[in-house]
C-alpha positions, 0 to 999 in steps of 0.5 A: 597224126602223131601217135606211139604204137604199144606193141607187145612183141609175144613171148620170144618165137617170132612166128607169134607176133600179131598180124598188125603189129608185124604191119606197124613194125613195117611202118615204123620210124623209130622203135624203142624196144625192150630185151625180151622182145625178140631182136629179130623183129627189128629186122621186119622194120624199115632200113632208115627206122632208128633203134632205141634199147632200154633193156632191162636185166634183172637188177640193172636198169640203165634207161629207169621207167621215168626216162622211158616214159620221157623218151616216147614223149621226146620222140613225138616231137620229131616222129610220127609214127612211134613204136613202143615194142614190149615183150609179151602183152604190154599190160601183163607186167609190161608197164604199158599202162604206166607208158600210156597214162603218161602220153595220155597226160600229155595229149599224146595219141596212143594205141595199144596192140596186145601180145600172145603173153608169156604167161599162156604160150610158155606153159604151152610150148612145154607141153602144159596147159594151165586149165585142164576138166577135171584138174583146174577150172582157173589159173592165176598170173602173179609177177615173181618180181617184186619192187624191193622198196614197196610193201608185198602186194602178193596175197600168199593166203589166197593160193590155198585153192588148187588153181594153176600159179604161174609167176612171171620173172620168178626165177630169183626168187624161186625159193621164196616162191617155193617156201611160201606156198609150202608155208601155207598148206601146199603139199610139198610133193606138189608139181612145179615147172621152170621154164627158161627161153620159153618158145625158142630154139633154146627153151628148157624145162625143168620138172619138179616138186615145191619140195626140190625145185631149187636145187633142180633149177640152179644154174638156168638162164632168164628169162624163165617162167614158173608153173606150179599145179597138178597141170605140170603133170600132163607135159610127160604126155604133152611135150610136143616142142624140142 
C-alpha cells in the first residue's frame, strides 16, 4: 500500500533519531529530506533508495512549500514506500501538517513518526532545562521566523509571566526578539542563551542578557536557537556537553 512516511529526523545528533524512523529509513524508496535533518541518515537508507534535497536557507528556498507538497504527491504514482524526512518534529515548525493535509485531500495514506524537537534537546545539550522547581513551572515554543508578507501572529504581551521563551529560527531576528521582550517589561539583565548546531560536534553557545545578546551573538552560524529566562543560569552547573 502506497504510503508517505513524515519523519522527524531530531535535532542534528544522529543517536537521537527514533527506533521506527531509523527502520522506515532502512525501507525506504525514495526520501525527500530537508537541510536540517542531519545528512547522515541518508547513509542508514537502502543503495538503490533515491534522494531528494529541498533544503532550505534562510531566505533562499529553491523547492517553495507547494512543489514539496506536489513532489510527495508525484512520488506516490511510482513508489510506495515514501519518506518525507523533517528536522526535528515534523509538527513543530515542520510544515508537517500542511504536507499531510495535502495527501490527505488527495487520498493519500500517511503517517506521522514524531522527532526529539529541537526545542527541548538544544537547551539540553547546552546544559539548560527549560523548567526548573522553583524557577519556572512552564516554557512556551515560539517560531523566531516569521512570513515576511503575513501579519505578526506573536503576542508579545503575553510574555510578561516568567516562563522560559525559546524561539526556533530566531538568530536573524535576534535584536527584534530582544528589543521587544525589553519593550514589554522584561529586565534588561535578564539571561538569554543562543545556541547554534546544537547536539553536534559543532554545537556553540553563547550567554548573555537581552541587554548584550546582539553584539555577543554576531557572527555565529544557523541553525541556532535561542533561550530566554532565569534557566539560562543553571548551564554554569549544567554544561555536561563539549
Amino acid at each position: 500500500m502506497k504510503k508517505v512516511h513524515l519523519i522527524g529526523a531530531g535535532p542534528g545528533d544522529i543517536e537521537l533519531l527514533t527506533i521506527k524512523a531509523h527502520k522506515l529509513i532502512k525501507e525506504a524508496e525514495v526520501i525527500v529530506f530537508d537541510r536540517l535533518a542531519n545528512s547522515k541518515i541518508l547513509e542508514l537508507a537502502p543503495k538503490c533508495c533515491k534522494f531528494i534535497d529541498v533544503g532550505k536557507t534562510d531566505g533562499h528556498h529553491p523547492v517553495k512549500q507547494d512543489e514539496i507538497n506536489k513532489i510527495l504527491y508525484t512520488l506516490t504514482n511510482k513508489y510506495d514506500n515514501i519518506v518525507r524526512l523533517k528536522g526535528g518534529d515534523p509538527f513543530v515548525f515542520g510544515r508537517g501538517g500542511e504536507e499531510a493535509l495535502y495527501l490527505k485531500n488527495r487520498g493519500i495514506e500517511f503517517d506521522i513518526i514524531p522527532g526529539i524537537s529541537s526545542s527541548v534537546a538544544v537547551p539540553a545539550y547546552a546544559g539548560i532545562p527549560i523548567t526548573q522547581r522553583g524557577i519556572t513551572s512552564s516554557f512556551r515554543v515560539i517560531t523566531g521566523h516569521e512570513c515576511k508578507k503575513c501579519k505578526s501572529q506573536i503576542n508579545w504581551e503575553s510574555f510578561k509571566t516568567d516562563e522560559t521563551l525559546v524561539f526556533l529560527m530566531g538568530l536573524h531576528n535576534i535584536r527584534k526578539i530582544a528589543k521587544n521582550l525589553i519593550k514589554i517589561g522584561k529586565e534588561v539583565t535578564l539571561p538569554i542563551a543562543v545556541i547554534s548546531k546544537g547536539t553536534t560536534s559543532e554545537q556553540i553557545v553563547v550567554v548573555g542578557t537581552l541587554e548584550n545578546i546582539v553584539e555577543k551573538a554576531k557572527g555565529l552560524p544557523t541553525p541556532a536557537l535561542i533561550v530566554v529566562g532565569n534557566v539560562v543560569n543553571l548551564r554554569e552547573e549544567l554544561n555536561w556537553f563539549k
